[in-house]
C-alpha positions in Angstrom: -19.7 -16.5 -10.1 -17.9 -13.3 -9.5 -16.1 -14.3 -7.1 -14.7 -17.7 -8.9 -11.1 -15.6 -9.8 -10.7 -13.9 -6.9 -8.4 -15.9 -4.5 -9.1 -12.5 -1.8 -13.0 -13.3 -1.5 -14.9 -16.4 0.2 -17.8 -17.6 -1.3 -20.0 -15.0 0.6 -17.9 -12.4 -0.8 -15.9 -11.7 2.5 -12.1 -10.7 2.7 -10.2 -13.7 3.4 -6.5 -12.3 2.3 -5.5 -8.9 1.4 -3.2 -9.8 -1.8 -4.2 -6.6 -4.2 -6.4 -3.5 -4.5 -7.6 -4.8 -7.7 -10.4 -6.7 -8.2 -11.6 -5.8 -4.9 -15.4 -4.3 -5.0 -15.8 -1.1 -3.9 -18.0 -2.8 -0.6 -15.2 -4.1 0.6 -12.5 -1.4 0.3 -15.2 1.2 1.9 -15.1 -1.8 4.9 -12.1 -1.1 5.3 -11.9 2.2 4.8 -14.5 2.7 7.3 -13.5 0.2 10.1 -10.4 1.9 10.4 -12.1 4.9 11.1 -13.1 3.2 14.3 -9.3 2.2 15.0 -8.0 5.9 14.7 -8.7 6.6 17.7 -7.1 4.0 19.6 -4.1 5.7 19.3 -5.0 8.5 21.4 -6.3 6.5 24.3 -4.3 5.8 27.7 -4.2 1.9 26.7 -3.4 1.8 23.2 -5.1 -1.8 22.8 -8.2 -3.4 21.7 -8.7 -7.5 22.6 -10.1 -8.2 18.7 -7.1 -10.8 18.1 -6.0 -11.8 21.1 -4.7 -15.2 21.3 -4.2 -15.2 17.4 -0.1 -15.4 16.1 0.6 -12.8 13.4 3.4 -13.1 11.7 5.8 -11.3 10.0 7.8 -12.4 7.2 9.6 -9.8 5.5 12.1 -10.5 2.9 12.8 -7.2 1.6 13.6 -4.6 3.6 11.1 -2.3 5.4 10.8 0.1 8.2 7.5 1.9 8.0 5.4 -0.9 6.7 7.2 -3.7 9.3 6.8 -1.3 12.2 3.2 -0.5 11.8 1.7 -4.3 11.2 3.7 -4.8 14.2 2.1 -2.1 15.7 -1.1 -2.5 14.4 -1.1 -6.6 15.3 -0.3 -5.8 19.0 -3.1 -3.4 19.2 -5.3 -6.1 18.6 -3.7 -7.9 21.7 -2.2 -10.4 18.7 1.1 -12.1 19.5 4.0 -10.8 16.9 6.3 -12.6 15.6 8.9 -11.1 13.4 10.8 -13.8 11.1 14.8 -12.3 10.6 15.0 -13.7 7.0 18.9 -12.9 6.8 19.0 -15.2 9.7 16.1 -17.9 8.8 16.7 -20.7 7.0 15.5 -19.0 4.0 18.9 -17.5 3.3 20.2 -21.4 3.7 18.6 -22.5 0.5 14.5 -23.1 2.6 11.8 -22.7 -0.2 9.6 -20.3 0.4 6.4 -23.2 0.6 8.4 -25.2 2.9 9.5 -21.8 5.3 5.6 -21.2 4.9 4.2 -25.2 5.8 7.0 -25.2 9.0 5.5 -21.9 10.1 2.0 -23.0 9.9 2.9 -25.8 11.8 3.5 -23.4 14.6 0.1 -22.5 14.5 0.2 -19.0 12.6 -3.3 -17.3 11.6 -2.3 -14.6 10.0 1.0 -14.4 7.8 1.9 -10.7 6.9 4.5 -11.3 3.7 6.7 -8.6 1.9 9.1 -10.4 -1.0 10.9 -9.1 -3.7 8.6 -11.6 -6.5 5.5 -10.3 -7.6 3.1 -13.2 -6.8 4.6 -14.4 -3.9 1.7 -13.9 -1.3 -0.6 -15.4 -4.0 1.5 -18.4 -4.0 1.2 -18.1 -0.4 -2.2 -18.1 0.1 -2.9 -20.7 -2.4 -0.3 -23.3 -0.2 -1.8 -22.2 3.9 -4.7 -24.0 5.5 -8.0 -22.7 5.4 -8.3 -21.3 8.6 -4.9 -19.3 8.0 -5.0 -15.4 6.3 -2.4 -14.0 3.9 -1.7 -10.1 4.0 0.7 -8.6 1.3 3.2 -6.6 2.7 4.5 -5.4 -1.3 5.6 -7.9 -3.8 8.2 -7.0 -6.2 6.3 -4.3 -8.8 2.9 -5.4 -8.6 1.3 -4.6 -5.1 1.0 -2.8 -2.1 -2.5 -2.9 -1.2 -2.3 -1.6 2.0 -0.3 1.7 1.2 -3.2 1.9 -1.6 -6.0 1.7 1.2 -3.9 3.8 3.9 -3.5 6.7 0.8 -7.3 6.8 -0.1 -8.3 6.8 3.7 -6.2 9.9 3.8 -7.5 11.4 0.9 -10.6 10.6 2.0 -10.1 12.2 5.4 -9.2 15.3 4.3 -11.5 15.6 1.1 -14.2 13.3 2.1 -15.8 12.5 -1.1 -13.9 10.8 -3.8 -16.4 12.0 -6.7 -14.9 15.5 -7.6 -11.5 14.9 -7.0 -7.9 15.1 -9.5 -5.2 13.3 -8.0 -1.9 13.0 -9.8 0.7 10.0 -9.0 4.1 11.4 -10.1 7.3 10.0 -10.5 8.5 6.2 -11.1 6.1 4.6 -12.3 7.2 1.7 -13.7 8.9 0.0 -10.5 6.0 1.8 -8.3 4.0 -1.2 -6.4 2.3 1.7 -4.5 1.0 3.3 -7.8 -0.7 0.5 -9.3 -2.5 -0.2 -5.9 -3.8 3.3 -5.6 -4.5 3.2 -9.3 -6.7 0.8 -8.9 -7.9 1.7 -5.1 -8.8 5.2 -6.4 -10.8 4.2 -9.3 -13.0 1.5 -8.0 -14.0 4.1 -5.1 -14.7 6.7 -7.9 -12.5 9.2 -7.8 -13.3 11.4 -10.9 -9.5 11.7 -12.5 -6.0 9.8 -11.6 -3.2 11.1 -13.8 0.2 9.1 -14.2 2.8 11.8 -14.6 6.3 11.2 -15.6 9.0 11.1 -17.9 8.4 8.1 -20.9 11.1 6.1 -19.5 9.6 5.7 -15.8 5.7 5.4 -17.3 4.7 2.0 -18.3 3.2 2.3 -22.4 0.0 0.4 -21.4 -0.9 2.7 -18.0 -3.8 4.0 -19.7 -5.6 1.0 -19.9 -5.6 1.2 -16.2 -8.2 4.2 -16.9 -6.1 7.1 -15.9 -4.8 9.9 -18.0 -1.2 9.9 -18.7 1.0 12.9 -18.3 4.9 13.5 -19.7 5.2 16.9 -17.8 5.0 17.9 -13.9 3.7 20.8 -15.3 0.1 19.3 -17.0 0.1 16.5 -14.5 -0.3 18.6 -11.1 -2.2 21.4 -12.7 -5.7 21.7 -11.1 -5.1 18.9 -8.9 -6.3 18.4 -5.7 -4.0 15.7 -4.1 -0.4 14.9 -5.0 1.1 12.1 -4.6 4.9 11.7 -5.0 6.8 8.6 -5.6 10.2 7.5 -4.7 12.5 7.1 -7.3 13.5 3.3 -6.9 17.3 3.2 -8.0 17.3 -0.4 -6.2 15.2 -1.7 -9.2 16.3 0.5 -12.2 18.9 -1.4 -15.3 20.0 0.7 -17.3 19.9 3.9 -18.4 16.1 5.2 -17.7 17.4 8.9 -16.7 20.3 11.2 -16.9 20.7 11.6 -13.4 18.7 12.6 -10.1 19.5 16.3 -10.4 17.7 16.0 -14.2 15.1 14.1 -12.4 14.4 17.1 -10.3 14.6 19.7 -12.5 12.3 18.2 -14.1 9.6 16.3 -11.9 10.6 17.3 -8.7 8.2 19.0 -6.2 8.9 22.5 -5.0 6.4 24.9 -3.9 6.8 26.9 -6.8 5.4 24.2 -9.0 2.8 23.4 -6.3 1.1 26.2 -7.1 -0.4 24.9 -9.8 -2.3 22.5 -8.0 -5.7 23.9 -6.0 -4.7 26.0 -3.2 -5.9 23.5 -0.8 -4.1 20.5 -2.5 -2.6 18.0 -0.5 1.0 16.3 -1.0 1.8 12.7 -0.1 4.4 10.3 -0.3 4.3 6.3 0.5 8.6 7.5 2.3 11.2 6.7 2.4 11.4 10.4 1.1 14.6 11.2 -1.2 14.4 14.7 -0.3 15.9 17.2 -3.1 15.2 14.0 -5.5 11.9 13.5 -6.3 10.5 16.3 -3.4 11.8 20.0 -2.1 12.6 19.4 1.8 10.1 23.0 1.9 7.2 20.8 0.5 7.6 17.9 2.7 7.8 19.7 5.7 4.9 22.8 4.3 1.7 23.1 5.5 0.0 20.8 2.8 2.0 18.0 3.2 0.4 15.7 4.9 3.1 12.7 4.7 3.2 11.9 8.2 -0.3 12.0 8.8 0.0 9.0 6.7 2.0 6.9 8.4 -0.2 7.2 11.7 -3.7 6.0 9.3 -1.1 3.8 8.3 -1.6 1.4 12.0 -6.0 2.4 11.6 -5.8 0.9 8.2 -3.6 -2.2 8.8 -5.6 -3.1 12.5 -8.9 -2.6 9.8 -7.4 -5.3 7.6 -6.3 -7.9 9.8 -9.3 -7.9 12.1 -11.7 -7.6 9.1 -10.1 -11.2 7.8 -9.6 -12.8 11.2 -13.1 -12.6 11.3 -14.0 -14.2 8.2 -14.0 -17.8 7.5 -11.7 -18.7 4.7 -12.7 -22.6 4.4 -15.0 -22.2 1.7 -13.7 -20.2 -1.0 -15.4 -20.3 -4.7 
């Protein structure tokens, strides 16, 4: 029965599509967690490939804008000896008027296993993986606000590398909030693998009213929010998605709640910083912090390919045709 609402698991419990940290049992995001362990490596070898999806299409159908996150599926799918294919939505026949379910049933007909989809609705991959055969797996890229689930598992894995156990540790999420798909994702990542306190810190305008429900403490100052903490994680300030007029300006903004190393210091000395990029340097972060020794932002984007090869070989090699 526990399984009956989530579209993610089969009836065996197994990973079938990657749509959302949440909901996801702490089993399976340690699976992940812990088969891309196995995948760091692979980087560092002469022949950067491993023969786990070879002869399986993964495609790529981005219809928001991306660079990290489109560049290391694509990576990480061609590690596993996967052929790529990247869909150029500006030049599909989305952008002619295609519905999405119909872009999706043409593609399928081309015989895709794995669809890896970024869109600008929140739901969309749902809607997706409701719609595909059985046999075909749905891994969400980012849709709209709600979810990133693969920056959430690519941040714990690095907080995990570097502090191990989740049990003792502070980490603060600072910045915007409220358009931050990455934040809920490592909201909810973080606390179903335990981590002892996530603070939301913020100005009221760029923090959602019901975030403590989400079982994290809320903070209106960088100040409270970073004190103590032992990672930080900073978020872009998404003027793409803001209406209106939720703050003065992006100077104010980093007067405010922008990282410098001064402020830094209230964190534990051996506090890590990250970021999910693209960076606004001098908005949200000091270019001194980025590039200082505890950032730890680009170490990120290289679990980034470990974590996304753990996630599409871990559902390629479960069977989706029976779920609850």
């Amino acid at each position: 029965m526990l399984y009956k609402r989530n579209p993610q698991l089969n009836k065996n419990g197994e990973l079938i599509h990657l749509l959302s940290t949440e909901g996801l049992p702490k089993s399976i995001l340690t699976q992940v967690l812990d088969t891309a362990t196995n995948f760091v490596s692979v980087s560092d070898r002469e022949v950067k490939k491993v023969p786990l999806l070879r002869g399986k299409s993964v495609f790529n159908l981005f219809f928001e804008n991306s660079t990290r996150t489109r560049t290391t599926f694509d990576i990480a799918a061609k590690r596993l000896s996967a052929d790529v294919i990247n869909l150029d939505i500006a030049k599909s026949s989305a952008s002619k008027g295609e519905t999405l379910l119909d872009t999706i049933a043409n593609l399928s007909a081309m015989a895709a296993d794995i669809f890896v989809v970024r869109h600008s609705e929140s739901g969309a991959p749902y809607l997706i993986a409701q719609h595909v055969a059985p046999h075909v797996h749905v891994i969400n890229a980012g849709d709209g606000r709600h979810a990133h689930p693969t920056q959430g598992l690519l941040d714990a894995y690095t907080i995990r590398h570097y502090k191990q156990d989740f049990s003792n540790l502070t980490v603060a999420i600072v910045g915007d909030v409220l358009h931050s798909r990455v934040a809920r994702s490592d909201i909810h990542a973080l606390t179903t693998l335990g981590c002892a306190e996530v603070r939301v810190v913020g100005p009221k305008t760029l923090v959602p009213s019901d975030m403590a429900q989400m079982g994290v403490r809320v903070c209106h100052t960088l100040e409270e929010g970073i004190r103590g903490c032992d990672v930080v994680i900073m978020l872009r300030l998404q003027n793409e998605r803001m209406s209106g007029a939720l703050l003065p300006s992006s100077q104010e903004f980093f007067k405010s709640f922008g990282l410098t190393q001064e402020k830094l210091r209230l964190a534990r000395p051996d506090a890590i910083v990250m970021h999910p990029g693209p960076i606004n340097r001098g908005v949200e972060i000091d270019s001194a912090v980025v590039d200082g020794r505890q950032s730890v932002i680009l170490p990120q984007v290289t679990f980034g390919i470990a974590v996304r090869m753990a996630v599409m070989s871990i559902v390629a090699g479960n069977d989706a045709t029976h779920t609850a």
